[in-house]
gemmi code that builds the backbone of each chain (N, CA, C; Angstrom):
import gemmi

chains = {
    "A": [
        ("UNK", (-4.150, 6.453, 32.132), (-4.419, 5.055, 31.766), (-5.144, 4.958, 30.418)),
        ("UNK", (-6.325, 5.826, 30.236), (-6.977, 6.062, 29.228), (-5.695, 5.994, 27.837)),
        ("UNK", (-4.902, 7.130, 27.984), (-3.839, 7.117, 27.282), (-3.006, 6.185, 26.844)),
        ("UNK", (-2.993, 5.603, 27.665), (-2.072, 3.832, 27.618), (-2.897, 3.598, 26.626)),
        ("UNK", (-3.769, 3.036, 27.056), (-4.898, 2.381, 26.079), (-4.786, 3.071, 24.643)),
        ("UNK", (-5.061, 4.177, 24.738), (-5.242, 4.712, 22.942), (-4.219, 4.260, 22.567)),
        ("UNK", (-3.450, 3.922, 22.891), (-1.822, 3.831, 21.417), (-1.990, 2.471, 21.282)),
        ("UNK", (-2.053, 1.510, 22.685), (-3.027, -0.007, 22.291), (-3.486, -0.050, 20.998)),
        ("UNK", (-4.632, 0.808, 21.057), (-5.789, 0.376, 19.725), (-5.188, 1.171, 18.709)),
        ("UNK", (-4.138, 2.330, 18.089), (-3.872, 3.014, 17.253), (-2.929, 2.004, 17.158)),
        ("UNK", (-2.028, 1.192, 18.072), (-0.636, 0.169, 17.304), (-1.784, -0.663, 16.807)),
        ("UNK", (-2.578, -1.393, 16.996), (-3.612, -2.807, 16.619), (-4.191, -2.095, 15.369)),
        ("UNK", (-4.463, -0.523, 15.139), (-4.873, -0.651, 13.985), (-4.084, -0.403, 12.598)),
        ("UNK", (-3.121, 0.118, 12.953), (-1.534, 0.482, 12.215), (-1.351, -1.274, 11.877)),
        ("UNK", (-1.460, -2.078, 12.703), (-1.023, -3.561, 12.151), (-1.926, -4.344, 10.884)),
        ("UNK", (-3.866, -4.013, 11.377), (-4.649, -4.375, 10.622), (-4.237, -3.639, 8.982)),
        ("UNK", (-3.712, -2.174, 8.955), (-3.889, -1.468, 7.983), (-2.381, -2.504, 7.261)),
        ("UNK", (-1.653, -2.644, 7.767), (-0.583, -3.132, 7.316), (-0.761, -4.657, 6.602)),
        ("UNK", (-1.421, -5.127, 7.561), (-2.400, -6.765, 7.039), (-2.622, -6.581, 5.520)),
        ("UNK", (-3.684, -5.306, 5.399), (-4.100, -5.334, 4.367), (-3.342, -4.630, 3.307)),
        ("UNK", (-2.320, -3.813, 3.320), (-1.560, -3.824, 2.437), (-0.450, -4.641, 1.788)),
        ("UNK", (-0.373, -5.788, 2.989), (0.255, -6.498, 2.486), (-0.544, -8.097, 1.565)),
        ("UNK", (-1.611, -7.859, 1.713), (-2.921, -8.001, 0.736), (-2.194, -8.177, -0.541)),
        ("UNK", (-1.466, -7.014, -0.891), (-1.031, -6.116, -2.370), (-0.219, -7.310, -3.220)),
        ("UNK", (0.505, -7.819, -2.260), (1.469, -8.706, -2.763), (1.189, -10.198, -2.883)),
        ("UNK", (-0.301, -10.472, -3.347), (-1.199, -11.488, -4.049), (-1.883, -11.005, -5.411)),
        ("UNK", (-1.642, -9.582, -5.051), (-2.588, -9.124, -6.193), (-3.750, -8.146, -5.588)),
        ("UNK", (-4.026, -7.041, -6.357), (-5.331, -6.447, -5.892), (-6.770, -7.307, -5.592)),
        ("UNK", (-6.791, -8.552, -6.559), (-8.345, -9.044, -6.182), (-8.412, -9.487, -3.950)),
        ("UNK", (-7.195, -10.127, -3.534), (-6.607, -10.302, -2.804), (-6.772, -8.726, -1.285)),
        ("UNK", (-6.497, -7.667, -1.857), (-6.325, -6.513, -1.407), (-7.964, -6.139, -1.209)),
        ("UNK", (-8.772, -6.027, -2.205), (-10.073, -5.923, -2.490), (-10.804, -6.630, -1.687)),
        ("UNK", (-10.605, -8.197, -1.342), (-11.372, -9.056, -0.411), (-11.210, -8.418, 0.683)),
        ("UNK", (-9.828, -8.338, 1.185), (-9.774, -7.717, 2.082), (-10.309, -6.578, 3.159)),
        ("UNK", (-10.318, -5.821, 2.105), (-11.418, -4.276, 2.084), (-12.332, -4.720, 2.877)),
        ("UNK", (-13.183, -5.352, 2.141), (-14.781, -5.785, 1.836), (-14.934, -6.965, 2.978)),
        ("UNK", (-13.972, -7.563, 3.710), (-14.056, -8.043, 4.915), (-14.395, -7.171, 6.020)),
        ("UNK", (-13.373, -6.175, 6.116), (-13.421, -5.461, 7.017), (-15.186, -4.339, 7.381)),
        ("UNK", (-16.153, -5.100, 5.904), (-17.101, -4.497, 6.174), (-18.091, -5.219, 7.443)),
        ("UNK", (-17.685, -6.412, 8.401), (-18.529, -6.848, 8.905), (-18.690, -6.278, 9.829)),
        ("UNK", (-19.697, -6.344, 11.011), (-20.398, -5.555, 12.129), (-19.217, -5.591, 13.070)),
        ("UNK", (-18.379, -6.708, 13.303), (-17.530, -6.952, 14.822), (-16.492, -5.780, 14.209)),
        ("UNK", (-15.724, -5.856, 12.584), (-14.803, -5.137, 12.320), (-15.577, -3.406, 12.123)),
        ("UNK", (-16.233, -3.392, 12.137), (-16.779, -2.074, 11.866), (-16.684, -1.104, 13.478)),
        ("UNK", (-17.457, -2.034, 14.336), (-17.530, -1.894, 15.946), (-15.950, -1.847, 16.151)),
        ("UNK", (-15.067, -2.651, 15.562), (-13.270, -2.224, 16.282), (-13.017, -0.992, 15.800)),
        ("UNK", (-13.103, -0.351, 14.368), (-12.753, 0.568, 14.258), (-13.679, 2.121, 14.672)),
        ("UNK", (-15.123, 2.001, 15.260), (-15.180, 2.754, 15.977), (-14.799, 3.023, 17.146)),
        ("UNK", (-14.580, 2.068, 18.162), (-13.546, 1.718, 19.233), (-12.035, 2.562, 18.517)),
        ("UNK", (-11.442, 1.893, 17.853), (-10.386, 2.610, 17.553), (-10.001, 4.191, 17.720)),
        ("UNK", (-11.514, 4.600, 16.718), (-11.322, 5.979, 16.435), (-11.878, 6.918, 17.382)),
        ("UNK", (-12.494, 6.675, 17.934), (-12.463, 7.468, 19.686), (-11.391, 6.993, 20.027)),
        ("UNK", (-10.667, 6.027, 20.106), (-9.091, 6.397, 21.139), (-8.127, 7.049, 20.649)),
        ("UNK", (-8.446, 7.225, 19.241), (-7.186, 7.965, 18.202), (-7.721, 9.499, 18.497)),
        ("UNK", (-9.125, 9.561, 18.563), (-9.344, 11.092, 18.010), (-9.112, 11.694, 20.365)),
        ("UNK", (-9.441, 10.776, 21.016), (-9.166, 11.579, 22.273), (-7.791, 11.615, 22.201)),
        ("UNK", (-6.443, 10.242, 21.386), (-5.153, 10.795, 21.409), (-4.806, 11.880, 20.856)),
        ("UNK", (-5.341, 12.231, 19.933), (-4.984, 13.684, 19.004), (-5.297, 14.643, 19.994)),
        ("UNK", (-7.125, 14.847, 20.751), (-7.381, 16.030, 21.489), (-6.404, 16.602, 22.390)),
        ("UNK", (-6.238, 15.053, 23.179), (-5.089, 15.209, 24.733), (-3.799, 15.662, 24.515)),
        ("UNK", (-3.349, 15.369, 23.152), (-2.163, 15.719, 22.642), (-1.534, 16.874, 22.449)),
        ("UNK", (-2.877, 17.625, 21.609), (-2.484, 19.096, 21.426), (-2.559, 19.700, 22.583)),
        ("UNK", (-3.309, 19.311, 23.453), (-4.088, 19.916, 25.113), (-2.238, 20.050, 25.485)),
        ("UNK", (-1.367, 18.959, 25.282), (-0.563, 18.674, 26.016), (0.263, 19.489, 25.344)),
        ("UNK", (0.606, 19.410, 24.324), (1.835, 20.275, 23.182), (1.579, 21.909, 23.602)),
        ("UNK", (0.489, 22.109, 23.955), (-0.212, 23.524, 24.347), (0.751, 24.021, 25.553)),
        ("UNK", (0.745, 22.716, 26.554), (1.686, 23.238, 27.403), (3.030, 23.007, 27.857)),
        ("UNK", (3.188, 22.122, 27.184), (4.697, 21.908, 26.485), (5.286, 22.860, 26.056)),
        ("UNK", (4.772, 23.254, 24.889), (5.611, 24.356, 24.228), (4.765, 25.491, 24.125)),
        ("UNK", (4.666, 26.132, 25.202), (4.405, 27.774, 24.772), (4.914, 28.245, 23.674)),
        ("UNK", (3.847, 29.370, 23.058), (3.888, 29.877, 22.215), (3.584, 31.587, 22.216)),
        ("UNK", (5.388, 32.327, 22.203), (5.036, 34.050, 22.427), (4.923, 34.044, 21.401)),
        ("UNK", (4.149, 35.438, 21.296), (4.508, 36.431, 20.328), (4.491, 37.871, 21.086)),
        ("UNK", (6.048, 38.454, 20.763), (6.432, 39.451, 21.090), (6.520, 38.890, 22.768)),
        ("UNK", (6.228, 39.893, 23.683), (6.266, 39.296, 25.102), (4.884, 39.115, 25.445)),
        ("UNK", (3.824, 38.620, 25.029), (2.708, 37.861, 25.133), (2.626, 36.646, 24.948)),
        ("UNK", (2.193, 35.853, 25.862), (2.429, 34.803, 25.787), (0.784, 34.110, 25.649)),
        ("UNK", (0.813, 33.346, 24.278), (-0.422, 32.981, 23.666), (-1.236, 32.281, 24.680)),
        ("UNK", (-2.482, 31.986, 24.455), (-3.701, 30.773, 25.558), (-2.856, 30.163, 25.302)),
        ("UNK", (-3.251, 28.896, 26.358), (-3.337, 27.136, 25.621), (-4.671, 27.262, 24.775)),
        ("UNK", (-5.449, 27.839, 25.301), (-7.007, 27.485, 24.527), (-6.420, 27.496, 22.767)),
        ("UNK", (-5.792, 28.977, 22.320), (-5.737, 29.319, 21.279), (-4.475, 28.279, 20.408)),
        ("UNK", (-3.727, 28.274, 21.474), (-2.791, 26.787, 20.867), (-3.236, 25.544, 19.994)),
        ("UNK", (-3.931, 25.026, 21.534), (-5.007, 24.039, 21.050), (-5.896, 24.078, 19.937)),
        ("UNK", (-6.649, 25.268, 20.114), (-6.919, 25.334, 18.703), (-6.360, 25.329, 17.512)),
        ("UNK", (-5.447, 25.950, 17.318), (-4.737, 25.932, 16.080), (-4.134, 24.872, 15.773)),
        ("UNK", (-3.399, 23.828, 16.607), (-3.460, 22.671, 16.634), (-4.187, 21.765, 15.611)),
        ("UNK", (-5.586, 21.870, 16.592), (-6.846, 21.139, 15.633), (-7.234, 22.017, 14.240)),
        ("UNK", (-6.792, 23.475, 14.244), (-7.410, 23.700, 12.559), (-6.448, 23.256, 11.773)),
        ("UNK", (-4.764, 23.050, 12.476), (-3.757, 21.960, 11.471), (-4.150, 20.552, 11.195)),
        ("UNK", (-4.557, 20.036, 12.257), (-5.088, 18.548, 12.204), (-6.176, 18.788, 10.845)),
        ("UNK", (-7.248, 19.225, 10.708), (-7.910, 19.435, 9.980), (-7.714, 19.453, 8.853)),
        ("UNK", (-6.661, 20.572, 8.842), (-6.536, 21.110, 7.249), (-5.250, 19.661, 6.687)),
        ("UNK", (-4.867, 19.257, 7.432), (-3.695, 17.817, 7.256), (-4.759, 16.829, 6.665)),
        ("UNK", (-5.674, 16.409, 7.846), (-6.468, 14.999, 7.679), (-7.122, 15.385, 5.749)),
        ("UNK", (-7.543, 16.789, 5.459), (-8.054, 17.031, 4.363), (-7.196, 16.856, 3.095)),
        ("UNK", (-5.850, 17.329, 3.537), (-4.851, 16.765, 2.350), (-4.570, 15.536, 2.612)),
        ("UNK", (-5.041, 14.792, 3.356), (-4.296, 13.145, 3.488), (-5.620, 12.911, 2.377)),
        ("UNK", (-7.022, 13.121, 2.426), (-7.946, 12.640, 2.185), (-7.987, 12.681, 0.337)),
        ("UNK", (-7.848, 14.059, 0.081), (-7.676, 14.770, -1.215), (-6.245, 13.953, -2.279)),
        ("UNK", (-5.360, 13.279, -1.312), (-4.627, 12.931, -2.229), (-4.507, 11.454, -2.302)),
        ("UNK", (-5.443, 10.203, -1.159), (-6.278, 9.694, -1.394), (-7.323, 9.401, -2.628)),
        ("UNK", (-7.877, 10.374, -2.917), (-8.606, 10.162, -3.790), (-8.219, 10.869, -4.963)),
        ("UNK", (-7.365, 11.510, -5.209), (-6.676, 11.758, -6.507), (-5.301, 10.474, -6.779)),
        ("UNK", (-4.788, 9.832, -5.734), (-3.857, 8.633, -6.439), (-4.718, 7.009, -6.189)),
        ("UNK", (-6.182, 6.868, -5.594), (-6.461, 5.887, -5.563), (-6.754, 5.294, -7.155)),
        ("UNK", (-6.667, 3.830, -7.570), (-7.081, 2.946, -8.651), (-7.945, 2.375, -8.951)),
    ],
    "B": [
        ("UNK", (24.481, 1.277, 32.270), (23.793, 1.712, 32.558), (24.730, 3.095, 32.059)),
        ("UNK", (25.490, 3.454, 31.530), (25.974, 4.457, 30.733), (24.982, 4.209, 29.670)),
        ("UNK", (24.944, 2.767, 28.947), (24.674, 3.004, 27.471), (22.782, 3.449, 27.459)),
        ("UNK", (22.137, 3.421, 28.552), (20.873, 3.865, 29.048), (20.462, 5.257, 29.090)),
        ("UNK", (21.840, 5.752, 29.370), (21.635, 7.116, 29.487), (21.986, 7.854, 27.931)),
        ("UNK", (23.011, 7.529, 27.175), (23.134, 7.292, 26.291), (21.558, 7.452, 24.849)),
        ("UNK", (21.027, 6.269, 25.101), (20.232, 6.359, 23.975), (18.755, 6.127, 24.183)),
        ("UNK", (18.587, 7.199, 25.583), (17.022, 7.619, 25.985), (17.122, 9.148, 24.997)),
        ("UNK", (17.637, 9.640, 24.907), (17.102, 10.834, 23.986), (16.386, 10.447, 22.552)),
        ("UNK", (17.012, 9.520, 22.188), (16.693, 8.999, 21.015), (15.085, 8.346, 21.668)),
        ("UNK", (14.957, 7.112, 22.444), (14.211, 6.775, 22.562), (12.316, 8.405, 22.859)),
        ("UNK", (13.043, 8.627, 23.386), (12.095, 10.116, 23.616), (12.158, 10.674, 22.415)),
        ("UNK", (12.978, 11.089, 21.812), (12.383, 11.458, 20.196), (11.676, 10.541, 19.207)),
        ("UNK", (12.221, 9.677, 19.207), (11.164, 8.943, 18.846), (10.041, 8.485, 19.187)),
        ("UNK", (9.505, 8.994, 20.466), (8.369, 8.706, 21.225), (7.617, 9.987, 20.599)),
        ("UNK", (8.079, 11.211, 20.722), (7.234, 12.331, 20.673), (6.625, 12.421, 18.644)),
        ("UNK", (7.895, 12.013, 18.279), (8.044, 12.174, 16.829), (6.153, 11.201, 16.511)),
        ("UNK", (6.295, 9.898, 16.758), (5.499, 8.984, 16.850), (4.246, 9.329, 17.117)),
        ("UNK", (4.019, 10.176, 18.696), (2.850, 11.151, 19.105), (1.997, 12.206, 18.308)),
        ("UNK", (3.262, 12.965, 17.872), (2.956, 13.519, 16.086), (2.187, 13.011, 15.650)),
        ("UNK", (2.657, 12.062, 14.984), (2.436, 11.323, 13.361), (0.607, 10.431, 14.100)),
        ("UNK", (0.980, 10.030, 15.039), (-0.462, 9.821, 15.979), (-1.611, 10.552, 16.022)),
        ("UNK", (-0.925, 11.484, 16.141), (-2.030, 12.517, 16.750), (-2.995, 13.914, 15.080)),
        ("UNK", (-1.885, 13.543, 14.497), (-2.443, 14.447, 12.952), (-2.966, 13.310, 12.138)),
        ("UNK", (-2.262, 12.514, 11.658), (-2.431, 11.589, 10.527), (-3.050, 10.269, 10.918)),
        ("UNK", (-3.647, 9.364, 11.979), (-4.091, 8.417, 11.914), (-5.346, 8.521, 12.017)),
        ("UNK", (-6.063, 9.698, 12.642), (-7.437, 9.545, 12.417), (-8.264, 9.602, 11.247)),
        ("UNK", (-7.497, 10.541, 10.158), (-8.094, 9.757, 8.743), (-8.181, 8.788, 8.355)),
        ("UNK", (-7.004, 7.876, 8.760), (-6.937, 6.827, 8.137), (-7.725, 5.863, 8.627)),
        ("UNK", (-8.093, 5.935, 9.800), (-8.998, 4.997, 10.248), (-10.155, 4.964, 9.417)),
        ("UNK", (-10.491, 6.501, 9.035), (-11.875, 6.741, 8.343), (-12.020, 6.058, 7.221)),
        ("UNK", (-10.534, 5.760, 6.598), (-10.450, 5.109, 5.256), (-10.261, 4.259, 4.741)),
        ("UNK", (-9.621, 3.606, 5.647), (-9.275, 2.097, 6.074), (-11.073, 1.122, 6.764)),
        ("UNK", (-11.341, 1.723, 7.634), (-11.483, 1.155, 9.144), (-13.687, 1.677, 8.855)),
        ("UNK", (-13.733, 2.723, 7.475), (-15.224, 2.947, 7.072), (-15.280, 3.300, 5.385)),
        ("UNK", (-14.602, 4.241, 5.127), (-14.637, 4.394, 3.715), (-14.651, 3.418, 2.955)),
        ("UNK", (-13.922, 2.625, 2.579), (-13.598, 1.451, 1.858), (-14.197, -0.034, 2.130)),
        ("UNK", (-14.573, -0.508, 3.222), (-15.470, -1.367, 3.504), (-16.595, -0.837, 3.325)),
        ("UNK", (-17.100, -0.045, 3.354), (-18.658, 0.457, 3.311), (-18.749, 1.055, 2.249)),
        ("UNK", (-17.723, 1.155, 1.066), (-17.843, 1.361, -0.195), (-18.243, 2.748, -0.598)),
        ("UNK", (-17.922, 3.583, 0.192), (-17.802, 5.206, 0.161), (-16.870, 5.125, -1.202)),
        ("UNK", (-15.698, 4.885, -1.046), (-14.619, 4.979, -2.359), (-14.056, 3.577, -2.405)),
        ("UNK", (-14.098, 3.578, -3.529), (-13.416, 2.181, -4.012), (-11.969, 2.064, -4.409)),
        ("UNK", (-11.169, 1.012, -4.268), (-9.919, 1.183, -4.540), (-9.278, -0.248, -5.148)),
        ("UNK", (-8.423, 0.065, -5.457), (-7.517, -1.143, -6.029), (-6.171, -1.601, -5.395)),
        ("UNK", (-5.650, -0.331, -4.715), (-4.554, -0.615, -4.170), (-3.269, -0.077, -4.946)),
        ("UNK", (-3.389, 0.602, -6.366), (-2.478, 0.963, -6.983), (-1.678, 1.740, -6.326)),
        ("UNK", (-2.351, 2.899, -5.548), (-1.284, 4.091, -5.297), (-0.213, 3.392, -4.209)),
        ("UNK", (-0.172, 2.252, -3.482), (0.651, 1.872, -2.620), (1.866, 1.432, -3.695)),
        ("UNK", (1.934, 1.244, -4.865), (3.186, 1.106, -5.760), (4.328, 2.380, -5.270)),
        ("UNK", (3.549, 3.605, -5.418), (4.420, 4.846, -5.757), (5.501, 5.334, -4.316)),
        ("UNK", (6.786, 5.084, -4.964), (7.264, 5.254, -3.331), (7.530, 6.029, -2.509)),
        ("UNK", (6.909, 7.406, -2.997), (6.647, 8.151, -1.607), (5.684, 8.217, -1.032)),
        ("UNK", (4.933, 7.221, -1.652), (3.675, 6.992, -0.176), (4.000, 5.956, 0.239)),
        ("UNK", (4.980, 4.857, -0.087), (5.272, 3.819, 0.679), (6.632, 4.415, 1.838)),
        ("UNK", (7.310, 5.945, 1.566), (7.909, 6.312, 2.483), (6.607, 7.020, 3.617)),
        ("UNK", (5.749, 7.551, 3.095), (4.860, 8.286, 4.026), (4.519, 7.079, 5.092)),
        ("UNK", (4.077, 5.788, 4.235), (3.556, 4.849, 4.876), (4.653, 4.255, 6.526)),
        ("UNK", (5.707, 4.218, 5.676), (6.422, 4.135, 6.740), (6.367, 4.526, 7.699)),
        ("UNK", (6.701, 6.219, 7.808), (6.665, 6.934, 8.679), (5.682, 7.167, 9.814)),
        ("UNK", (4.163, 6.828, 8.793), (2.962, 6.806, 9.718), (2.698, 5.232, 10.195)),
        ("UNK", (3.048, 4.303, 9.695), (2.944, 2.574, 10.641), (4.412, 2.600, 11.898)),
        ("UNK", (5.115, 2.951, 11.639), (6.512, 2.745, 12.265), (6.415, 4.022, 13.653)),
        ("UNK", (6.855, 4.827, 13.557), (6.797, 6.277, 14.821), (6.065, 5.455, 15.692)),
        ("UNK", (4.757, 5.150, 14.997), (3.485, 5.695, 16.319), (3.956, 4.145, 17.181)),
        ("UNK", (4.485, 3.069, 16.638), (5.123, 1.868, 17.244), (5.874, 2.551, 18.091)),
        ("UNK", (7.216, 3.357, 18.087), (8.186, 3.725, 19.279), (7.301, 3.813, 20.189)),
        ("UNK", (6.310, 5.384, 19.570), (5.718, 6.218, 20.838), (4.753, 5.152, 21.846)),
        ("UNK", (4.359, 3.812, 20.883), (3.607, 2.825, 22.043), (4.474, 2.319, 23.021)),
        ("UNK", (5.819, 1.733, 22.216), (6.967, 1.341, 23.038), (7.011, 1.805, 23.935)),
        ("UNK", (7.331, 3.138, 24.001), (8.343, 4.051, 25.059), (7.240, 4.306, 26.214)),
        ("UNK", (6.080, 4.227, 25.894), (5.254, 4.834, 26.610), (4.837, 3.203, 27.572)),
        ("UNK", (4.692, 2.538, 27.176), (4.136, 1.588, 27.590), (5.598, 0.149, 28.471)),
        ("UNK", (6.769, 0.729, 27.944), (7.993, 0.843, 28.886), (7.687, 1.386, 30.248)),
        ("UNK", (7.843, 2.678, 30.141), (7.175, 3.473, 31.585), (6.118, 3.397, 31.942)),
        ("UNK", (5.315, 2.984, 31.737), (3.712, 2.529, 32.221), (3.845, 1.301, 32.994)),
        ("UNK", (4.590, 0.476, 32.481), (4.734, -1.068, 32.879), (5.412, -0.759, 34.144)),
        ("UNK", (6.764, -0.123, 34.162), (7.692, 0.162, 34.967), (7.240, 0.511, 35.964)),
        ("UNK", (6.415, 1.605, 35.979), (5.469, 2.402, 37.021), (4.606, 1.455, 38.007)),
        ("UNK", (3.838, 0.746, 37.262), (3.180, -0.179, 36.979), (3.899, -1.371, 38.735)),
        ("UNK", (4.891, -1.280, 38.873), (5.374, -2.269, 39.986), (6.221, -3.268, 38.711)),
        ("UNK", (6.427, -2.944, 37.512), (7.292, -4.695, 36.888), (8.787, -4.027, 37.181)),
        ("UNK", (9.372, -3.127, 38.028), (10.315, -2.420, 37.463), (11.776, -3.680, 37.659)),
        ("UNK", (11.487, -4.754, 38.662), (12.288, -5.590, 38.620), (12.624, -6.393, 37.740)),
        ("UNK", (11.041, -6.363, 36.302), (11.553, -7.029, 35.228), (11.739, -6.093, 34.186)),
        ("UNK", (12.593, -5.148, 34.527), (12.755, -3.560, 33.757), (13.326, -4.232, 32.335)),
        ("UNK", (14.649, -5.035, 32.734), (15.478, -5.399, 31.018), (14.482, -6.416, 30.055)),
        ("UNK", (14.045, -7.189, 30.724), (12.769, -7.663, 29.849), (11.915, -6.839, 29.023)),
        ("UNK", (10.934, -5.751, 29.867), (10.014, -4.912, 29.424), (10.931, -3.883, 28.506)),
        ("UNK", (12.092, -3.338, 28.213), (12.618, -2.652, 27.393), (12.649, -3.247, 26.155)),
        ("UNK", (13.586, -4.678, 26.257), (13.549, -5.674, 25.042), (12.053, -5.955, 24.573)),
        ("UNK", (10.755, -6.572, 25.585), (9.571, -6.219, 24.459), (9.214, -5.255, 24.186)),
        ("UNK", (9.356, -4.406, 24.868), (8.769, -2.904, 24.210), (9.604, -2.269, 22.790)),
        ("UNK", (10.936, -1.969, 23.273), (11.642, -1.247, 22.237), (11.543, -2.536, 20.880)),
        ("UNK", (12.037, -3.946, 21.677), (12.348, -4.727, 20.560), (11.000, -4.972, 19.573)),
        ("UNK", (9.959, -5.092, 20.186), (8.564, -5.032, 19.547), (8.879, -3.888, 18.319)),
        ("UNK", (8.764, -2.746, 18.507), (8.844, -1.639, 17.986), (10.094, -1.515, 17.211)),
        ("UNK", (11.198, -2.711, 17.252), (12.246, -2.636, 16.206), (11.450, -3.334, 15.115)),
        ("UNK", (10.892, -5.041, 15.791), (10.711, -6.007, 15.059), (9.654, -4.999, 13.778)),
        ("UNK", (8.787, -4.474, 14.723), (7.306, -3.900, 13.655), (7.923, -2.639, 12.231)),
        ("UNK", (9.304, -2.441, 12.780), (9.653, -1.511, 11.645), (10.057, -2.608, 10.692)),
        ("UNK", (10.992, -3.268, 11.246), (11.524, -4.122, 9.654), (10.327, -4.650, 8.802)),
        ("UNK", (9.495, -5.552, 9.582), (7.835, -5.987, 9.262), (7.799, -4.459, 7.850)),
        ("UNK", (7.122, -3.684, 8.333), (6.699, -2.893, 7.869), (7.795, -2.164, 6.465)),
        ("UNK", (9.154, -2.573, 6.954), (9.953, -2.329, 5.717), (9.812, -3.360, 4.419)),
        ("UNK", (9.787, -4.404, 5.115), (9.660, -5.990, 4.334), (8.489, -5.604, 3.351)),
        ("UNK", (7.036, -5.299, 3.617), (5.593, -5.353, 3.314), (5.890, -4.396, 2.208)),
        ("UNK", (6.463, -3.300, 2.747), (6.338, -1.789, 1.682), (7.460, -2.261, 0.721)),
        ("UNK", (8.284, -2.401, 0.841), (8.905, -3.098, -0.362), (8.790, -4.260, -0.982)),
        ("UNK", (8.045, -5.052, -0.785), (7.601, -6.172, -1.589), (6.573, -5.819, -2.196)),
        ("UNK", (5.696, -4.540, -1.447), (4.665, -4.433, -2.293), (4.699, -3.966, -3.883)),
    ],
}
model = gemmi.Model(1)
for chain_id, residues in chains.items():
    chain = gemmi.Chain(chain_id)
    for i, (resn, *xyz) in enumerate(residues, 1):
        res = gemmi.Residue()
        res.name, res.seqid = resn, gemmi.SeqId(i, " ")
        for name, pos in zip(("N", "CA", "C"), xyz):
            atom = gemmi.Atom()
            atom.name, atom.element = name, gemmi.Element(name[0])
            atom.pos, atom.b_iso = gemmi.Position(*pos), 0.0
            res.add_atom(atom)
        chain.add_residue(res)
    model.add_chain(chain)
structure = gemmi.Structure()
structure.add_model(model)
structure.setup_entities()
C-alpha cells in the first residue's frame, strides 16, 4: 500500500516540476517566480513528503530488482544484499551526474 | 479480450521501464526542484530546458514514471474489489498516463 502511495506523490511531483517548466513559455522572469514560490513552508513540507516516498521507492525497488533478477557470476550466485547494493552505488553515482550536469548547463 | 492479452506486455514494460526511471533519477530532482532552487542553493534561469536532449531526457523522466503509476494503480484498484468497473479503471489509468504524455510533449516543445 505504502507503494501505491509513493508513485501518488512521485506522479504529483513530476506534474508540479512540469507546472514549472512550463513557466518557460512566459519567459524566465515567469519560471523564476515560480522557483521562489515553491520556497514557502506548506511547499517545502510537500516536497519532503515527496522525497521519503521517492527515496523508500528507489530502496524497495532495488530490494525488489535484487530478486527479480539474479545475478551469477560463474555458478555463484551473487547476495541480494550485494545486488542491492550496487544498485544504490549506481543510484548514486547517476543522481551525481544528473546533479553535475545541472549545474554545468544551468543559466 | 484478445486485444488485452495482446498489449499487457507493453503495458508491463512500460510499467517496469517507468520504475527505473523512478527509482534512479527522481530523487535528485526533487532535491532540485522541490529544495535547491527555492531555497536558493543554485540559481537558475531556465535556459538549459531550450537544449533538446534534455527536453528528450525530460520526457523520458515526466512520462515512464506516469505508465508505471498507471499500471500499478490499475491492479491496485482492481484488487482493491472495483474489478466490476475494470474498463473504466483501465481508461483512467492507462488513458491518464496517455493524456500526461502528450501534456508533457506539448510543454517540452513549446518550451
Amino acid at each position: 500500500m505504502l507503494r501505491e502511495l509513493s508513485s501518488v506523490f512521485i506522479a504529483l511531483f513530476l506534474v508540479v516540476y512540469l507546472v514549472q517548466i512550463y513557466q518557460l513559455t512566459k519567459g524566465p522572469d515567469a519560471y523564476i517566480a515560480f522557483t521562489q514560490k515553491l520556497s514557502s513552508p506548506g511547499w517545502i513540507l510537500f516536497h519532503v513528503v515527496v522525497l521519503l516516498f521517492a527515496l523508500y521507492h528507489s530502496v524497495t525497488w532495488f530490494q525488489s530488482s535484487a530478486v527479480v533478477l539474479p545475478v551469477r557470476l560463474g555458478d555463484r550466485l551473487v547476495s541480494r544484499q550485494t545486488v542491492t547494493a550496487l544498485h544504490i552505488v549506481a543510484w548514486v553515482i547517476i543522481s551525481l551526474a544528473v546533479l553535475i550536469l545541472f549545474l554545468a548547463l544551468k543559466g | 479480450m484478445t486485444t488485452e492479452k495482446t498489449t499487457e506486455p507493453l503495458w508491463w514494460g512500460l510499467f517496469s521501464a517507468g520504475g527505473v526511471v523512478a527509482a534512479f533519477l527522481v530523487p535528485i530532482h526533487i532535491v532540485l526542484v522541490g529544495f535547491a532552487l527555492p531555497l536558493g542553493w543554485i540559481s537558475d534561469s531556465g535556459a538549459l530546458y531550450r537544449i533538446w536532449w534534455v527536453k528528450l531526457y525530460l520526457f523520458i523522466l515526466i512520462v515512464l514514471p506516469l505508465y508505471h503509476w498507471g499500471h500499478r494503480h490499475y491492479f491496485a484498484l482492481n484488487h482493491m474489489g472495483l474489478k466490476s468497473m475494470s474498463k473504466l479503471l483501465a481508461v483512467l489509468c492507462y488513458g491518464g498516463a496517455i493524456i500526461g504524455t502528450a501534456v508533457t510533449a506539448w510543454i517540452l516543445l513549446k518550451v
